[in-house]
matplotlib code that plots the C-alpha trace (Angstrom):
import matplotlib.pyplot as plt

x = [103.0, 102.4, 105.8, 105.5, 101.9, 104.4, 107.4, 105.1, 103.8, 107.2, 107.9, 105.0, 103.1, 99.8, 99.1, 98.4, 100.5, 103.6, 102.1, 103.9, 101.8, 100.9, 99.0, 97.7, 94.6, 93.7, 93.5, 91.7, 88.2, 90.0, 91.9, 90.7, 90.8, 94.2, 95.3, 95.4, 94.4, 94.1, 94.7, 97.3, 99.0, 102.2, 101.2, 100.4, 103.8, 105.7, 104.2, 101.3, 100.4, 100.3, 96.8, 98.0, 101.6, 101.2, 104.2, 104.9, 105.8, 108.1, 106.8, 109.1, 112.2, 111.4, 110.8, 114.2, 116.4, 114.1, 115.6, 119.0, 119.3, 117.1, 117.7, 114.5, 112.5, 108.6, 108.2, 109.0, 105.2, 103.5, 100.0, 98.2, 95.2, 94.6, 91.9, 91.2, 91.6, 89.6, 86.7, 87.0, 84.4, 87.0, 88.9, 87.4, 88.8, 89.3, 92.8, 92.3, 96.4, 98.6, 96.9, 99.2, 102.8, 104.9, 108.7, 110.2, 114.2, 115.8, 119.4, 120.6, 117.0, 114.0, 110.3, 107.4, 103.4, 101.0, 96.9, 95.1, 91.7, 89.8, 90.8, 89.4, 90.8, 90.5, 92.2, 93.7, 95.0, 97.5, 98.9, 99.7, 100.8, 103.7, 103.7, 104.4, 106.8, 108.8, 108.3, 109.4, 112.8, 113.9, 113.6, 115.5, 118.0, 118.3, 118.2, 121.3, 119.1, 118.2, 114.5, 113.0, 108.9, 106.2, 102.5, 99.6, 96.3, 92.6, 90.1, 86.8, 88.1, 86.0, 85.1, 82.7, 79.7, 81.3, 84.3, 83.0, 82.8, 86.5, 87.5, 85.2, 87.6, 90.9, 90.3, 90.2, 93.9, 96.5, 99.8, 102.7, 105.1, 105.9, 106.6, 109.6, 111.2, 111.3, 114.8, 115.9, 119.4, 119.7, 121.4, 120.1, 119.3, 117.5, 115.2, 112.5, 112.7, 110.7, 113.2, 115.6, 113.3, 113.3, 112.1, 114.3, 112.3, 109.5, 106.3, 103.2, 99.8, 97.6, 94.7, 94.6, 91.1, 90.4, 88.2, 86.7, 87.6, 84.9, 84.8]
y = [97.8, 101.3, 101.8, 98.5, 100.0, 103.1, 100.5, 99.0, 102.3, 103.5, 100.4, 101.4, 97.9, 97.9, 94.4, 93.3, 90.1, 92.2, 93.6, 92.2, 89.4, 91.3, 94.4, 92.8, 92.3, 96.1, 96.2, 92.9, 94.9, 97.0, 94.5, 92.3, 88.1, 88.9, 91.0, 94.2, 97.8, 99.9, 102.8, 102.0, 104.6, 103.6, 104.1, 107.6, 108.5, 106.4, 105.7, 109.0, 109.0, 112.1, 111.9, 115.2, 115.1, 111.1, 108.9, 108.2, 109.9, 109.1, 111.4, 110.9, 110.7, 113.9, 115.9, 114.3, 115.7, 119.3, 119.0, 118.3, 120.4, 123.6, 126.1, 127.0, 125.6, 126.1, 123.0, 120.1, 119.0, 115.4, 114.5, 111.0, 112.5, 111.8, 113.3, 110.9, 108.0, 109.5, 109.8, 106.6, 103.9, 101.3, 103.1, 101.3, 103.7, 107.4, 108.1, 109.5, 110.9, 112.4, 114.2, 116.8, 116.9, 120.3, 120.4, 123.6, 124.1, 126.8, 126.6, 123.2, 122.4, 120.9, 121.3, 119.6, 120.1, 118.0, 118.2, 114.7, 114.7, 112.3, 111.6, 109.2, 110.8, 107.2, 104.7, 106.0, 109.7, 108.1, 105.5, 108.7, 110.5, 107.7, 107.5, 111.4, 111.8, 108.6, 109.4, 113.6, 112.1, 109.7, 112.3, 114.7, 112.4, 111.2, 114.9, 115.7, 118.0, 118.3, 117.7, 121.1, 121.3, 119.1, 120.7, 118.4, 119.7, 117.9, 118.4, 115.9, 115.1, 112.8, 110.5, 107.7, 106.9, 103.2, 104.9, 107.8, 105.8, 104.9, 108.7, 110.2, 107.6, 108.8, 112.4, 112.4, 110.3, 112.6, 111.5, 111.1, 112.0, 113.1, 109.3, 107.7, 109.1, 107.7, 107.1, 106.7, 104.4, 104.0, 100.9, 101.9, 105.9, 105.4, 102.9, 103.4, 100.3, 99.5, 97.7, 101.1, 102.9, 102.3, 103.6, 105.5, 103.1, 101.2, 102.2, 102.5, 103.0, 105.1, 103.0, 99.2, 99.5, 98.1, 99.5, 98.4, 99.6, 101.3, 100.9]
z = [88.9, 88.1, 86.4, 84.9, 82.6, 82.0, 80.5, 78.3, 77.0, 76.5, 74.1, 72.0, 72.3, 71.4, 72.6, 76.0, 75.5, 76.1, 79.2, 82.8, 83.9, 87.1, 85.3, 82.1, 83.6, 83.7, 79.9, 79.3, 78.8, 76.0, 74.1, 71.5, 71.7, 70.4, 73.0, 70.4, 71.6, 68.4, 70.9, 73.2, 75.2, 73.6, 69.9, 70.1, 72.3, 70.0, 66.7, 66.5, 62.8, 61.0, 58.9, 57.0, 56.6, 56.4, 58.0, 62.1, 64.7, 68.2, 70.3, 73.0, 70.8, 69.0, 72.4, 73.6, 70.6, 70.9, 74.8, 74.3, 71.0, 71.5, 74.7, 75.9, 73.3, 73.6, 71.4, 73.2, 73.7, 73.4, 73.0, 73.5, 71.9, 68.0, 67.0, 64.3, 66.4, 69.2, 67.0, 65.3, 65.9, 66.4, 69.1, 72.5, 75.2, 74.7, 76.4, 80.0, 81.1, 79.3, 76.9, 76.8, 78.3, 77.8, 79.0, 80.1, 80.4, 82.6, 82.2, 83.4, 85.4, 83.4, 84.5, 83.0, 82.8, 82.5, 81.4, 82.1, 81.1, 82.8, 86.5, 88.5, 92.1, 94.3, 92.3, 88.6, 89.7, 91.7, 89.5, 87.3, 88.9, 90.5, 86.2, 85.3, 87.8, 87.1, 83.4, 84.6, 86.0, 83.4, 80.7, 82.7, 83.0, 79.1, 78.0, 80.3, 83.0, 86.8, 87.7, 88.8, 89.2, 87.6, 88.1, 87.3, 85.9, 85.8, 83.4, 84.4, 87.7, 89.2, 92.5, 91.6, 93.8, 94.4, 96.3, 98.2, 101.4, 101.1, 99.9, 103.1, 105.7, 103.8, 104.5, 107.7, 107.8, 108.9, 107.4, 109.6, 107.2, 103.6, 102.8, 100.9, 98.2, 94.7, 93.3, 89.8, 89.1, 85.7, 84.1, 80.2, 80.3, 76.8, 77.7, 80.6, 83.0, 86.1, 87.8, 87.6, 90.1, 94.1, 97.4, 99.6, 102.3, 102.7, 101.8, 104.7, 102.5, 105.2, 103.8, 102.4, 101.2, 98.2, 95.1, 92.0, 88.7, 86.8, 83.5]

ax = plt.figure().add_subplot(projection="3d")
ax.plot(x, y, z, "-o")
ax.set_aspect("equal")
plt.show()
C-alpha cells in the first residue's frame, strides 16, 4: 500500500479519485467533496510552480536528465516544500517527507539523502522510508546507476502519546533477522509502478498492533 501512495505521487495526481482503492482513505481528511488536494505530494514533485520565474516544473524529470547528463553534479535536488503554497490559507496539510531529496553520483554508483520534516516514528516513518528507498532504487535504475547508500534525516521527530504503549512493547522485540529484501523488476523503467516491486520472502511484522492515525 505504501508503494501504491508513492505511484500516485509519481503521476502527479492531486485528486484522491486516482488513489488505489486500498489507501484512498488516508487522504479523505485532506481532500475536498471532490477528492482535490491543492497540495498533493505529486504536484510539487511533478508540477512545482515557479512564482518568480512563472511556468511548471517536473521535479523528478529534471533531476533524472541532471543524473544521466552531469558527472557529479551537486544539482540534482528536489523539494516538496513551496513556500508559497505552504503559507497559503488554502493549503490543508503542510507536507511532512520529502522535503528535500539530494542525489549524489560516484562513478557508476548513486547515493541519495533525504530531510523529512515531520516524522511520526510508530506509524508514518516507516511507510517512508519503504517509500524513499523504493523511490532511491527506481531512480538508480532509470538514470543508468547502481544503488550505493541512502541516509535519512528527521527534523520534528515525534512519538504521539496514543502510541507510546505500543512503541514501549516494540523495543523490547529482538528481531530474528534482518528481514526480506525488497526487489525491483522493472517492466516500464520510466514509470514508477507498485506492482514492479517484490519481497525476496515473506514478510513476519514483529508486532501486529494496530494504531490510529493522528491527524
Amino acid at each position: 500500500n505504501s508503494l501504491r501512495e508513492w505511484e500516485w505521487f509519481m503521476k502527479g495526481s492531486t485528486d484522491i479519485n486516482e488513489l488505489d482503492e486500498n489507501v484512498q482513505h488516508w487522504w479523505n481528511a485532506w481532500a475536498d467533496d471532490s477528492g482535490y488536494i491543492h497540495n498533493s505530494y505529486g504536484k510539487q514533485f511533478r508540477m512545482a510552480q515557479g512564482y518568480v520565474c512563472g511556468g511548471y516544473l517536473d521535479q523528478v524529470e529534471h533531476v533524472t536528465h541532471l543524473l544521466k547528463t552531469e558527472k557529479n553534479t551537486r544539482r540534482a535536488v528536489m523539494t516538496t516544500w513551496n513556500a508559497f503554497d505552504m503559507a497559503n490559507e488554502i493549503t490543508p496539510l503542510a507536507n511532512c517527507h520529502g522535503t528535500v531529496i539530494q542525489f549524489f553520483t560516484n562513478g557508476n554508483t548513486l547515493s541519495m539523502t533525504t530531510y523529512q520534516r515531520s516524522a511520526d516514528v510508530m506509524l508514518g516513518l516507516p511507510h517512508n522510508l519503504l517509500q524513499y528507498w523504493a523511490f532511491f532504487t527506481w531512480m538508480a535504475r532509470r538514470t543508468g546507476h547502481i544503488t550505493g547508500e541512502m541516509t535519512w534525516i528527521g527534523g520534528d521527530v515525534h512519538l504521539y502519546n496514543s502510541h507510546s504503549a505500543v512503541a514501549n512493547s516494540v523495543v523490547q522485540i529482538k528481531p530474528v533477522d534482518i528481514g526480506p529484501e525488497l526487489i525491483y523488476s522493472p517492466t516500464d523503467v520510466d514509470t514508477f509502478a507498485a506492482k514492479d516491486f517484490s519481497l525476496t520472502s515473506e514478510y513476519k511484522p514483529l508486532s501486529e498492533h494496530k494504531l490510529t492515525l493522528e491527524v
